[in-house]
N, C-alpha and C positions, 0 to 999 in steps of 0.2 A: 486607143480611145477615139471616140465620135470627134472630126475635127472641131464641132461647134462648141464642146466643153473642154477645150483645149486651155482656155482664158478665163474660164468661171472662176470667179473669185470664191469661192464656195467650196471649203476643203471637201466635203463629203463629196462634193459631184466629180470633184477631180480624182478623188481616192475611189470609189466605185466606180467610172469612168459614166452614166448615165445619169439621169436630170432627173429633180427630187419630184414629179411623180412619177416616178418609176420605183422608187426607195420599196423593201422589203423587209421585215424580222430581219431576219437571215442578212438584211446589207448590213442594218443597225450593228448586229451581233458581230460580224466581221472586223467593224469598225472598230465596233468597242476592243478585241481580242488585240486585232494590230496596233492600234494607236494608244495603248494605254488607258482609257478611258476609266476611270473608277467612280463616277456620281450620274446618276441618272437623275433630273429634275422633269418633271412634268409638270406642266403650265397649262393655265384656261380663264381662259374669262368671267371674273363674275359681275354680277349684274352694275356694278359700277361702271367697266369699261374699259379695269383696268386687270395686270397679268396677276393670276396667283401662283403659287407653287407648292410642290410637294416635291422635295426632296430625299433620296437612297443615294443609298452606300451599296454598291454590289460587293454581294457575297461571294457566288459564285456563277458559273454559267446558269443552274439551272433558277436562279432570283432572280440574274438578268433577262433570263424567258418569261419569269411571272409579269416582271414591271411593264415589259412589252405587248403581253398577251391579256392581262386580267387587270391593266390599271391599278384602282384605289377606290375604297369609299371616301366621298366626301361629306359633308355637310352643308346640305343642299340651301340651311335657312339662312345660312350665315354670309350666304353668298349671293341669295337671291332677295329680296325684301318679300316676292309673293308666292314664297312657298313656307308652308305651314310647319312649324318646329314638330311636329307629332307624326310628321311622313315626309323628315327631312332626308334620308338618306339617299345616294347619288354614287353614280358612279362617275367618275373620266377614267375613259378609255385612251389612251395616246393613238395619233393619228402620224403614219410614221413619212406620210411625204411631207412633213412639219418641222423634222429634224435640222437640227443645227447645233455647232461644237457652238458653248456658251466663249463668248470673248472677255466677259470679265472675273472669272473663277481663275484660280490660282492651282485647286485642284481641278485636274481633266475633266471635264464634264461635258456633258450630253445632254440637251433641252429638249423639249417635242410636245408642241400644243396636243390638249386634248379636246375629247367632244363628248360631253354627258350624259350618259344612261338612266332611267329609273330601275325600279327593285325590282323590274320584271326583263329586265334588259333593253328594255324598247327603249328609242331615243328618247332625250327629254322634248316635248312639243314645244316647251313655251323657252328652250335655250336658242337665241338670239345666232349661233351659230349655225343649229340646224334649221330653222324657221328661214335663214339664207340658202342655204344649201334646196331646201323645199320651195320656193323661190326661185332656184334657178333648174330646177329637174322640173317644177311647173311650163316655165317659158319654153323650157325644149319639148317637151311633149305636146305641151300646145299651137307651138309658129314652129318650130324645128330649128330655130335659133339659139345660140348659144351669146349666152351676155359675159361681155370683158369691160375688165374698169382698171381707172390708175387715179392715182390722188394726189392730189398736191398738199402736201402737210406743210403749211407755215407755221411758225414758232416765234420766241423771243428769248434772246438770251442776254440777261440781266449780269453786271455784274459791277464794281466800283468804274466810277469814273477813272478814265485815259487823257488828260487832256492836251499827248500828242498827237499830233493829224488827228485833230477832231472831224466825224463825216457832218455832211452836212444835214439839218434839221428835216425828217420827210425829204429826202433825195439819196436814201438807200441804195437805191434800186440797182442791182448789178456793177456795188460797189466793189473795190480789189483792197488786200491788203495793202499800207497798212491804214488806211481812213475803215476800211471795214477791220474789225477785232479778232472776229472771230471764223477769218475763212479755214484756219488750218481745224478746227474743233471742226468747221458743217463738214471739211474735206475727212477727218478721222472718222467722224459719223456715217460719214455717204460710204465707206469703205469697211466697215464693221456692219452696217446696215447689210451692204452686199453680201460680205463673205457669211451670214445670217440666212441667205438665198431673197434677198430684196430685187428685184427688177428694177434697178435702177435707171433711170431719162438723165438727171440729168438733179445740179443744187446751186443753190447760187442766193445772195444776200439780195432783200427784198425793201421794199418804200421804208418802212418804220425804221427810224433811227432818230432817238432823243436821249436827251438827259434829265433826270428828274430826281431829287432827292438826292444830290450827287451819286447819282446811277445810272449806267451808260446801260440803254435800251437799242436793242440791233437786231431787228427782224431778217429770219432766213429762210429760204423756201427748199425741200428735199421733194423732189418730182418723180414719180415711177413711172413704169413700162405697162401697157395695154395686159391685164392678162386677167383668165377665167375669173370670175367676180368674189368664190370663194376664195382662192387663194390671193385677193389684190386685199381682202378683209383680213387674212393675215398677215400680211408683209406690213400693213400699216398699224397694226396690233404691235407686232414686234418694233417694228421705228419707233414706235412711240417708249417703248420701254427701253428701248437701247440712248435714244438720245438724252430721256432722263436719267439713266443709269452714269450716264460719261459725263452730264453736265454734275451729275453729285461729286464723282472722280475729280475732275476740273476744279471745282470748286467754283463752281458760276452755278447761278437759276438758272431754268426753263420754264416757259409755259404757253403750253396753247389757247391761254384763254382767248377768245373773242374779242376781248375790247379790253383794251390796258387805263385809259385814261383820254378825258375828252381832249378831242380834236387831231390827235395821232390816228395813222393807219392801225385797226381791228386784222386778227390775222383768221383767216378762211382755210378749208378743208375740199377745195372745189373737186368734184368727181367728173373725170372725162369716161365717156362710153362708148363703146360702137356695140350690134349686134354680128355674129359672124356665123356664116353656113359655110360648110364645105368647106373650113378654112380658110375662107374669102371674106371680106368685109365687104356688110351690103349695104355698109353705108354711103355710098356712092354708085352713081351709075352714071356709065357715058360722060364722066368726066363731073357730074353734078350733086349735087345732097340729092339720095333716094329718098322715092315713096316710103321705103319701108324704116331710112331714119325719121321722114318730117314724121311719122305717125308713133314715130319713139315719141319723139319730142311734142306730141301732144300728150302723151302719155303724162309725162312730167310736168307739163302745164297744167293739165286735168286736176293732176296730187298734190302741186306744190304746195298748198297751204295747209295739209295734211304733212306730208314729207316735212316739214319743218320738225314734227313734234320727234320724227328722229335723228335730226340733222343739227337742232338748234334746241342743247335742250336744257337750258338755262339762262336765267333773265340777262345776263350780259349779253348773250346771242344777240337778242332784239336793242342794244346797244350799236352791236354794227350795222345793225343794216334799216342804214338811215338815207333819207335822199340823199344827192347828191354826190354821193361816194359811187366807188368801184363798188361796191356791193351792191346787190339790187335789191328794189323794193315791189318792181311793177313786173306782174306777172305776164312775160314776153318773153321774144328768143330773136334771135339776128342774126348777122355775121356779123366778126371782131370786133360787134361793140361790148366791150367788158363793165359795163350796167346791167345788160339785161339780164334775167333770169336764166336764161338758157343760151347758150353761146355756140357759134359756129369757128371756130376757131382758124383763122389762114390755114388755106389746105395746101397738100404738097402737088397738087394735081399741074402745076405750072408747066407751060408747052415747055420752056427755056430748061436745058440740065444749065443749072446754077454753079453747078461744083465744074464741068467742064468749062463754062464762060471764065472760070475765076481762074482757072488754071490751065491755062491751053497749051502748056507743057507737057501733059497727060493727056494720050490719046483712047486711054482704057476707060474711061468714065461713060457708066449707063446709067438713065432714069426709069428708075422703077418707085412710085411713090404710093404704090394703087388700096397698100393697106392702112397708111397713117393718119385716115379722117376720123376724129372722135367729136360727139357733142359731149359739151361740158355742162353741168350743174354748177350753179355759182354760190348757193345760197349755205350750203353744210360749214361747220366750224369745229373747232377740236375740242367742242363738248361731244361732238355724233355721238351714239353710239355705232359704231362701225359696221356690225354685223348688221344691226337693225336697220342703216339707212339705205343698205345697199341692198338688202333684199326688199326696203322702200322702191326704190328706183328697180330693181327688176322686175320688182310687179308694177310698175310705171309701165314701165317697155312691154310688159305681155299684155295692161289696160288698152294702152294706144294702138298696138297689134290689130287690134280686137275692136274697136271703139269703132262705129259704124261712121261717125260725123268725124274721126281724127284728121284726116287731110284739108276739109272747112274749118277744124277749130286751128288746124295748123296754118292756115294762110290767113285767119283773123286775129292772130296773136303776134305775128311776125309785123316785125319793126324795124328800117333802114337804121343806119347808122350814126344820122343825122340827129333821131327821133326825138331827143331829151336838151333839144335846143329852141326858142325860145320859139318861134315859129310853128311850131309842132304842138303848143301846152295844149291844145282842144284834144288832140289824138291821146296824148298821155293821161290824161283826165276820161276817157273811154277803160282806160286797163285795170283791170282786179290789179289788188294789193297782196304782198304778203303777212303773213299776222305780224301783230308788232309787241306780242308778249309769249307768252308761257301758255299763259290760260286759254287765250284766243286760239293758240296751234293745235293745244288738246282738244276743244271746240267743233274744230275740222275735221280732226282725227275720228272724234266719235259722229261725227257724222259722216265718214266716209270709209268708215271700219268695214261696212261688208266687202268693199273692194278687195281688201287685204287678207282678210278672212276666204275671199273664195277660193274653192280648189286644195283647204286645207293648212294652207301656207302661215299666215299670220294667225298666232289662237287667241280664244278670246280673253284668256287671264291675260295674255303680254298686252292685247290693246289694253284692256281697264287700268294695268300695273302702268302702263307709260300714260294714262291719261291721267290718272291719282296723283302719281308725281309732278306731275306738266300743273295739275291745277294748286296742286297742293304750295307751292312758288303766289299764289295771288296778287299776282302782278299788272292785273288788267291797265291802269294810270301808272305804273312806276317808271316808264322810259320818260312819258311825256314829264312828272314830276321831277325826278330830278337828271336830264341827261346834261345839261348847263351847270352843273353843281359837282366840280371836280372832286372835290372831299366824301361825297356823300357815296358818286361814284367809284372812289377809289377805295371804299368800303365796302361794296360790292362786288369789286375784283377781286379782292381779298378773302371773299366766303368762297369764290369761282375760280378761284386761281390754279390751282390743277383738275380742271374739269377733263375727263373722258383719261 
């Protein structure tokens, strides 16, 4: 076995000895033959955002060749809002570097996202997965850049009040058992998430911690690994279903909504990005943020108020992201200030090896830090749709690419660190806003649709279908009316409360 998959938490990678994309029929079939395996579920996204399934019993070898080879019909209306009951039918095809043993079946089973087909076999245009996938074969043929993301999915996990070692009200942050509740649940998660094939950075309990209705509220953060943009859109697909899956087990809530209740931390969906060629990330050079990230990052600034309608896409969204907060409102980017739009985040580029200062007992320690620069997007929330925002943001990155003015609107956007302190309000008062509803995001959207649209990527039923939805919320005054109104509020979490 390759030493690098010595430690994957990931039974498949360790039982085929190679890393799931490399996966084949033929690994699948193996798998199933040695390991017992008798249920094959096939899963896919529909247009809510959340996993479906279809469910077999294998027969025999040659059933377990069908379900691998020729999918399933589905129905396409029931899963889509804008596809018409009279030419509903669809296929999902399983995509088998997707594969994963299910952790919570009793019987053996075998999961494998799919990807949808029409009745003529061609992919579906307006599924949210390939519209990604096209999206990111656009930006490579166009810069010869390849786009990589990781996400940070915050959550809440709700359950009766504890009222020993109470944590403290808003001072979460990077709390330890037992003031935090629920470290061994984010730790069983982070580790079911893995062995699912998650790229996991790293998890850890976050600002939010209250009580309310004698119910103890404890926000927590599950952070992945930089990888190809499709497959970061699945790993966060799957966390999301595995973490509501254990919180049901548990017998605790979950939810990613946006905004729980006034004046508490809102929980976010921030996407970190680099572009990479040759393996290399080119988001630095000579030690500094490159040309070719600043003109990412105008990319993003150019969309953001567009990019909302797939990032934020429900009126508690525009709940969070209100002044004053870590969220941001003002369309800009910086380093490590965690308001603005777009974030540079502390790089590893430091002359100092840190790990050899700490430990000068060890005389084997090298610095090598040349690939871990990402910009982050601060503005997405766990309504996203996942697929959609990220091939939002890839056609960001191929806009900026491209944009003839990106390096002037990159250096008229950029904000020190300082910026949002009282000396500064004339400069803050110069910066575009992000929309502050539903309707306003869709607004953007339709007017800045051909963007997304070029090159084939974005089609034009998905824009109208996510602008209809967006508008169809009429939200235009409902932050300004009631965001001081805890009860009216807290009625409004309640319609959102498992959003995405």
């Amino acid at each position: 076995m390759n030493d690098q998959l010595k430690l994957n938490p990931n039974p498949l990678v360790r039982f085929l000895g190679k890393p799931q994309s490399e996966f084949t029929r033929n690994d699948l079939i193996k798998y199933v033959e040695s390991e017992g395996i008798e249920m094959i579920n096939l899963r896919y996204v529909g247009g809510d955002g959340r996993l479906k399934s279809l469910n077999f019993v294998i027969n025999n070898i040659k059933h377990l060749e069908e379900i691998l080879s020729n999918g399933e019909r589905v129905d396409g209306s029931s899963l889509f809002k804008h596809i018409n009951t009279g030419a509903s039918d669809l296929y999902v095809v399983p995509r088998y570097t997707t594969a994963f043993r299910n952790p919570f079946s009793d019987i053996p089973s075998l999961d494998i996202l799919c990807s949808y087909y029409d009745k003529d076999g061609t992919p579906m245009e307006s599924s949210p997965e390939f519209i990604l996938r096209k999206a990111a074969r656009s930006l490579k043929e166009r810069t010869g850049y390849d786009f990589h993301c990781m996400g940070e999915l915050e959550y809440y996990v709700i359950s009766d009040r504890d009222y020993k070692f109470e944590g403290t009200d808003q001072r979460g942050y990077h709390e330890s058992f037992p003031f935090n509740k629920f470290e061994e649940f984010r730790c069983a998660a982070l580790h079911t998430i893995a062995a699912c094939g998650g790229h996991i950075k790293y998890a850890h309990s976050e600002v939010g911690n209250f009580t309310l209705n004698d119910k103890i509220y404890e926000q927590n953060e599950i952070e992945f690994l930089p990888v190809p943009v499709d497959v970061a859109a699945d790993q966060l697909v799957i966390a999301k279903w595995i973490l509501r899956s254990m919180a049901y087990l548990y017998d605790v809530d979950l939810t990613f909504a946006p905004k729980i209740t006034v004046g508490k931390a809102g929980s976010g969906m921030h996407v970190h990005t680099r572009l990479v060629k040759d393996g290399k990330n080119a988001m630095v050079e000579n030690g500094k943020l490159s040309d070719v990230a600043k003109r990412a990052i105008a990319g993003y600034i150019d969309l953001a108020p567009s990019l909302t309608a797939f990032g934020n896409t429900n009126p508690t969204s525009y709940f969070r992201l209100v002044p004053n907060q870590e969220a941001p409102t003002n369309i800009c980017w910086g380093d490590r200030n965690r308001s603005v739009l777009v974030r540079v985040p502390l790089d590893w580029e430091g002359k100092i090896n840190m790990a050899a200062h700490a430990n000068p007992q060890d005389t084997n320690l090298t610095l090598d830090n040349t690939q871990n620069q990402t910009v982050e997007f601060r503005c997405p929330d766990g309504s996203a749709d996942i697929y959609l925002l990220l091939a939002g943001l890839t056609v960001a990155a191929r806009h900026g690419l491209e944009m003839e003015n990106a390096l002037k609107l990159a250096e008229e956007t950029y904000v020190d660190v300082n910026i949002f302190q009282e000396e500064h309000k004339d400069r803050v008062k110069t910066l575009k806003q992000l929309p502050v509803s539903c309707f306003e995001s869709a607004e953007y959207l339709e007017k800045q649709a051909k963007i997304y649209q070029e090159h084939g990527v974005f089609s034009e039923t998905m824009i109208k279908g996510v602008v209809n939805m967006l508008k169809a919320y009429n939200d235009h005054e409902l932050r300004e009316k009631i965001q001081c109104d805890k009860e009216k509020l807290l009625k409004l979490v309640q319609q959102h409360y498992h959003c995405g």
